[in-house]
C-alpha positions in Angstrom: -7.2 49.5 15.1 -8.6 51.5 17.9 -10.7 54.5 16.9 -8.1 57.5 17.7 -10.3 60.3 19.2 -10.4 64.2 18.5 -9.3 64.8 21.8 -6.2 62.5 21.8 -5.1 64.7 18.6 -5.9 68.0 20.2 -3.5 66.7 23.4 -0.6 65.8 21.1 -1.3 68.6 18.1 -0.6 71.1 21.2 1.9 69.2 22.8 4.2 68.6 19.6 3.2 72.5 18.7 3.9 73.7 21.6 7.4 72.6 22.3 9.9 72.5 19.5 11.9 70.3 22.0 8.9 67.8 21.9 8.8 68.5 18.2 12.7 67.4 17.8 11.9 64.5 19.7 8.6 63.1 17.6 10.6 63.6 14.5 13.7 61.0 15.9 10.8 58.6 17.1 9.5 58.4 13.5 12.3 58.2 11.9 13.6 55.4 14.4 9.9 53.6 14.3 9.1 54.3 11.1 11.7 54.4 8.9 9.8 53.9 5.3 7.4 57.0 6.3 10.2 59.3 7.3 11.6 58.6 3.6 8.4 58.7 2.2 8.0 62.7 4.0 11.3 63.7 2.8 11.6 62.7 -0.6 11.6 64.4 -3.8 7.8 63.6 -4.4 7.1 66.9 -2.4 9.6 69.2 -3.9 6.3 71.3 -4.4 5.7 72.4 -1.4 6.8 75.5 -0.3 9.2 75.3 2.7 6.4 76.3 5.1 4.3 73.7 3.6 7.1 71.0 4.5 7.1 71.9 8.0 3.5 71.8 8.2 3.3 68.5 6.5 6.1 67.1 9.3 4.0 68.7 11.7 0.8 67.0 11.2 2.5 64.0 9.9 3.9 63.5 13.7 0.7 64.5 15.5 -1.1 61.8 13.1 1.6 59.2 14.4 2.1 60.4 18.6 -2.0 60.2 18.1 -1.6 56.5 17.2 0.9 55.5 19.1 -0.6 56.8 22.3 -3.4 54.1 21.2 -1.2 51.6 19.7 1.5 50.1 21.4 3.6 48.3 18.6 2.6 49.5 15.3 4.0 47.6 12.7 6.4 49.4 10.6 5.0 50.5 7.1 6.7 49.5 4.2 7.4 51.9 0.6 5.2 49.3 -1.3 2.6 49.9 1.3 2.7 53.4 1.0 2.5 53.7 -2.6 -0.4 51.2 -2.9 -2.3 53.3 -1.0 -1.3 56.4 -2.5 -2.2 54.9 -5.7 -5.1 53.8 -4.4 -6.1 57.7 -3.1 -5.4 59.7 -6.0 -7.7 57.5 -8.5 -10.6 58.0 -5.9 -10.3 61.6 -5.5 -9.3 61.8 -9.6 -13.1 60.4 -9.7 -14.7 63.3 -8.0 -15.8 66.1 -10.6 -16.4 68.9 -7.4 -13.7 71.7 -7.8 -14.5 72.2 -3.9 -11.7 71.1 -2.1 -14.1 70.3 1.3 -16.3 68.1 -1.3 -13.4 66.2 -3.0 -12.9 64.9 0.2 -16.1 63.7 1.3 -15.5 60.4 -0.8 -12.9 59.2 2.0 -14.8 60.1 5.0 -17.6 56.9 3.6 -15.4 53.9 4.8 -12.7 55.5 6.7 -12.2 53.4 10.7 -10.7 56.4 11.8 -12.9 59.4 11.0 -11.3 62.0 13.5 -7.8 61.7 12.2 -9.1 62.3 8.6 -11.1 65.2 10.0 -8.4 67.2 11.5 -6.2 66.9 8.0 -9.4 68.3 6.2 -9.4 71.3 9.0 -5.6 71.5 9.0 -5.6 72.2 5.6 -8.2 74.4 5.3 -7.2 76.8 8.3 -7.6 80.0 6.5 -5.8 81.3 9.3 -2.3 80.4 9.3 -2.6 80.9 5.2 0.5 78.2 5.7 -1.1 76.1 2.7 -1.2 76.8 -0.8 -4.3 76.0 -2.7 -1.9 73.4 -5.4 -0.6 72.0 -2.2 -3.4 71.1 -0.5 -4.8 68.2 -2.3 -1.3 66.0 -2.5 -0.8 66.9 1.5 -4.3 65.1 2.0 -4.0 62.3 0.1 -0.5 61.5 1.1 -1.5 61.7 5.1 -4.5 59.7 4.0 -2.2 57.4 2.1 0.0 57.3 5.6 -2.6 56.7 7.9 -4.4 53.8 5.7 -0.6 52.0 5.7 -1.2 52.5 9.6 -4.5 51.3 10.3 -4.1 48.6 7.7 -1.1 47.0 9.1 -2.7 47.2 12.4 -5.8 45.1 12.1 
């Protein structure tokens, strides 16, 4: 897959932040496009996040797709089997790392990762001390199930 640049991110983070119309609309294009990933974001597996949290995730959810598809013309739909293969696949690496440092749990999926910049605006995302919008048990299942979305996207898009 093509490498999807920081500045592509920043363009669509502030264009799908900016305007809860183009919000509305990223949300029906994933949903339409990407059916298995929309179920995936709304299901009971993140009945831990606080409401805040869940808008967050949607949030960075769509700026991690609009960023891809503004590099990707047809990307392939992702299947659940997909999903939770690579979910799987996440939470046994970072159940490896011994740091209690969030930043350094991480560092294990920036070694092989094709599309570093995407993974890098998650890690700032979450760790925007900021907007205070993510809790500190919330953090580290948001990450790996972005991760887990964007490896069923660059995978199927070889």
């Amino acid at each position: 897959m093509k490498f999807i640049s920081e500045k592509i991110i920043d363009r669509v983070a502030e264009e799908i932040g900016g305007s809860e119309e183009a919000f509305n609309e990223a949300t029906v294009d994933l949903s339409m496009e990407q059916p298995n990933v929309a179920a995936y974001i709304f299901s009971d597996n993140f009945d831990l996040f606080t409401d805040a949290e869940k808008q967050y995730f949607l949030f960075l959810v769509l700026v991690v797709f609009k960023s891809i598809k503004n590099e990707v013309e047809n990307l392939p739909k992702t299947t659940a089997e997909a999903l939770g293969k690579y979910e799987e696949k996440n939470w046994e690496l970072i159940n490896e790392v011994t740091s209690k440092q969030f930043r350094d749990r991480l560092n294990i999926f920036f070694k092989k990762t094709p599309q570093e910049d995407l993974l890098a605006f998650i890690e700032d995302a979450l760790l925007d001390e900021e907007e205070e919008l993510i809790t500190k048990i919330g953090r580290e299942p948001m990450f790996v199930a972005l991760k887990s979305i964007i490896d069923s996207w660059c995978d199927s898009h070889q």
